[in-house]
N, C-alpha and C positions, 0 to 999 in steps of 0.2 A: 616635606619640611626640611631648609637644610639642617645639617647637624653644626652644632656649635661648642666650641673646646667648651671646657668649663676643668672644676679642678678633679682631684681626684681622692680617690679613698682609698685610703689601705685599710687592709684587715687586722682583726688583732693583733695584739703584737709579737711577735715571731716565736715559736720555740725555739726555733735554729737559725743562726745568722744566713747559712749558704742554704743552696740550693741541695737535695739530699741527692745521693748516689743514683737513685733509680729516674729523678729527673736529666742529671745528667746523663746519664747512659742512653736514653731513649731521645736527647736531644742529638747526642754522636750520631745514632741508629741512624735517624730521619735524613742525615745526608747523602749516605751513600744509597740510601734507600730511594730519594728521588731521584738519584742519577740511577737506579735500574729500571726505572717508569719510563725515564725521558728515554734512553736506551731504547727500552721494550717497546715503547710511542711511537719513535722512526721508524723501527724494522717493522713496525706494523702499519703504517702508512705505506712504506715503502714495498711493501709487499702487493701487487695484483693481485684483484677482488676475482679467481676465478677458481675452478675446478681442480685446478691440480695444485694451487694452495690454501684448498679449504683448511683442510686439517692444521698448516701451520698457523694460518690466523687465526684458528680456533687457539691454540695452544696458547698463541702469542695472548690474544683479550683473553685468556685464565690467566696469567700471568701478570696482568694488569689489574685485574679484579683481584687477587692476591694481594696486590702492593698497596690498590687501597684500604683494603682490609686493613695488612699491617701497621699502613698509619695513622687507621683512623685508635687502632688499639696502642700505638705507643702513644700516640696526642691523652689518650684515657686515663695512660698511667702515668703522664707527665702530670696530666690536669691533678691527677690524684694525689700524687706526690707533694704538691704545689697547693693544695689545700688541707692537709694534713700537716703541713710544713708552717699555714697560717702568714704565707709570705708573698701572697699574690694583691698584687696592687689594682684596684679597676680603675679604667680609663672610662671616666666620666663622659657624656657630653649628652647633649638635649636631641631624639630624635621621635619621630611617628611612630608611637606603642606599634603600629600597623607592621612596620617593617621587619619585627623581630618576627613573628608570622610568615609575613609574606614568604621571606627569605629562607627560612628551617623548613618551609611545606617544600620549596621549591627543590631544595637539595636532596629532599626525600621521593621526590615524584619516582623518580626509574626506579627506587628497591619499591616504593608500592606498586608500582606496576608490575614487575618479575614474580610477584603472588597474584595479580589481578586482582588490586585493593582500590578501590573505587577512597581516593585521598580528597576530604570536601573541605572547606577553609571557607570561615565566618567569620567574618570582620568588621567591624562600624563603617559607612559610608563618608566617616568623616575624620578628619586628623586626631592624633591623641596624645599632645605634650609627654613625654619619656625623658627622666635625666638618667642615665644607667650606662653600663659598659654592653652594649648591644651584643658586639661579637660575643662573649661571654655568656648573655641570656638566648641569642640564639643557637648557640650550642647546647643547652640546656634544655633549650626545648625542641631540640633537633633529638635528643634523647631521646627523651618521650613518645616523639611519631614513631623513630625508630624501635622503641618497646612495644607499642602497640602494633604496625605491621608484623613484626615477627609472633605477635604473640594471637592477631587477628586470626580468622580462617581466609582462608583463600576465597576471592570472589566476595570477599563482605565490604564494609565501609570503616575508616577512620576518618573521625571529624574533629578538626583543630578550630574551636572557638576564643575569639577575645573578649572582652569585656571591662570596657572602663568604666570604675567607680568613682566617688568623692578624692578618695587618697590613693588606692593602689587602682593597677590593670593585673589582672586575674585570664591567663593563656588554659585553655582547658582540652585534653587531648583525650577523646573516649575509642575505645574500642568494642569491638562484639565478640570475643573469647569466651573462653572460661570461665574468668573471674578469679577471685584470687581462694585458693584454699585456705587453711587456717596457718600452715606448714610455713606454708610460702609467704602470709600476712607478718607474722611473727620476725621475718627476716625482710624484708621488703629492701631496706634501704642498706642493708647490711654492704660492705665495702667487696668483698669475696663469698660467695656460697653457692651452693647447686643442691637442688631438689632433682630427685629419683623421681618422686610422686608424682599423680597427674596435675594437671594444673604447669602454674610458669615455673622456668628453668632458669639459672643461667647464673653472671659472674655476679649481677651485685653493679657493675662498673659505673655506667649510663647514671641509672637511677642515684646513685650516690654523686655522680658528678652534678646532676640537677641542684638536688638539693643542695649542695654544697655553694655553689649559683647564685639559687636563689637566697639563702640565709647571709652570702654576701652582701647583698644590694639590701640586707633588712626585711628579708621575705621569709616564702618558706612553700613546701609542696607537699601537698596528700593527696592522700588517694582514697578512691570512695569505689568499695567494689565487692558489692555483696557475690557470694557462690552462684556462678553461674551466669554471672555477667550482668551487663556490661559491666567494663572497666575503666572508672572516671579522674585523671591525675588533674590536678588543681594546681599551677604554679601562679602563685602570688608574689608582687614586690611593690613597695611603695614606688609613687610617679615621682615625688622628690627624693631621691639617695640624702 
């Protein structure tokens, strides 16, 4: 379906007129940072695939996997900044619920692969009118896979199913983990935090940007995830913004 302008929505109305310091800073970051990818990119092209530059090329793709690491964590605390801030504007337009899917599983495939996560993607056979800021939902739901891979065992499955309703399309991202302790439920969407305990670990970032997403567009995301698994996150948004 092609995508069609349409207007646009802002969020409520701003605490702060600019942009905050830490959005800024991590937008400075991002440039010099891609001129060390595109850098590190050539000399790694340009290096012969052979025996006696194993080791460089190795070094070089760590260096790259690095750099997307760090962008993918400064875009996290732009994104964070920027919704805390209550100053993000979404860019409206009408597309195929399908695409927001398609697209998040796709950019996920190579990290589910590097666990050998078997990534299955369920989707209607048929179009599904979306008016939303796409780029935005499927960052959000690019989250999601990625919390569930990391949080997956190796060798199991993550399945991203869609689901269109009367009013909203409903993205649903389960895994086969653990499941959520009581520890770690209590804090789920918490913005920064880390668990020692067994069960999930980690910053908080992802999950918090989801939500944040989805309560944009008039939605919202839970999670449904008794001890011991599975682990089932719900992202909801109405099909009209």
């Amino acid at each position: 379906m092609p995508d069609r302008p349409s207007r646009d929505r802002q969020a409520p109305a701003p605490t702060q007129q600019h942009p905050t310091l830490l959005s800024s800073v991590c937008h400075d970051l991002r440039a010099p940072l891609a001129a060390v990818q595109m850098g590190t990119s050539f000399v790694l092209q340009s290096t012969p695939d052979s025996p006696d530059n194993e080791r460089a090329r190795k070094i070089l793709a760590a260096v790259l996997r690095s750099c997307g690491q760090m962008d993918r964590l400064l875009r996290n605390f732009s994104d964070l900044a920027h919704l805390e801030a209550k100053d993000i504007v979404l860019e409206l337009s009408e597309h195929d619920a399908r695409s927001v899917a398609e697209i998040a599983v796709d950019s996920m495939r190579e990290t589910a692969s590097s666990r050998s996560i078997d990534l299955v993607l369920d989707i209607p056979d048929y179009p599904v009118a979306l008016l939303a800021d796409r780029e935005r939902l499927v960052r959000g739901l690019g989250h999601l896979i990625e919390n569930a891979i990391k949080h997956g065992p190796d060798r199991s499955r993550v399945e991203v199913t869609m689901t269109p309703r009367k009013d909203v399309v409903e993205w649903c991202v389960t895994d086969h983990g653990p499941g959520l302790a009581d520890d770690v439920r209590a804090h789920l969407f918490d913005r920064v935090w880390h668990s020692t305990r067994a069960g999930r670990s980690g910053t908080g970032l992802g999950l918090a940007i989801a939500r944040g997403f989805a309560e944009l567009h008039g939605g919202h995301l839970r999670a449904d995830a008794p001890p011991g698994g599975p682990t089932r996150f719900v992202l909801s948004v109405p099909r009209k913004v």
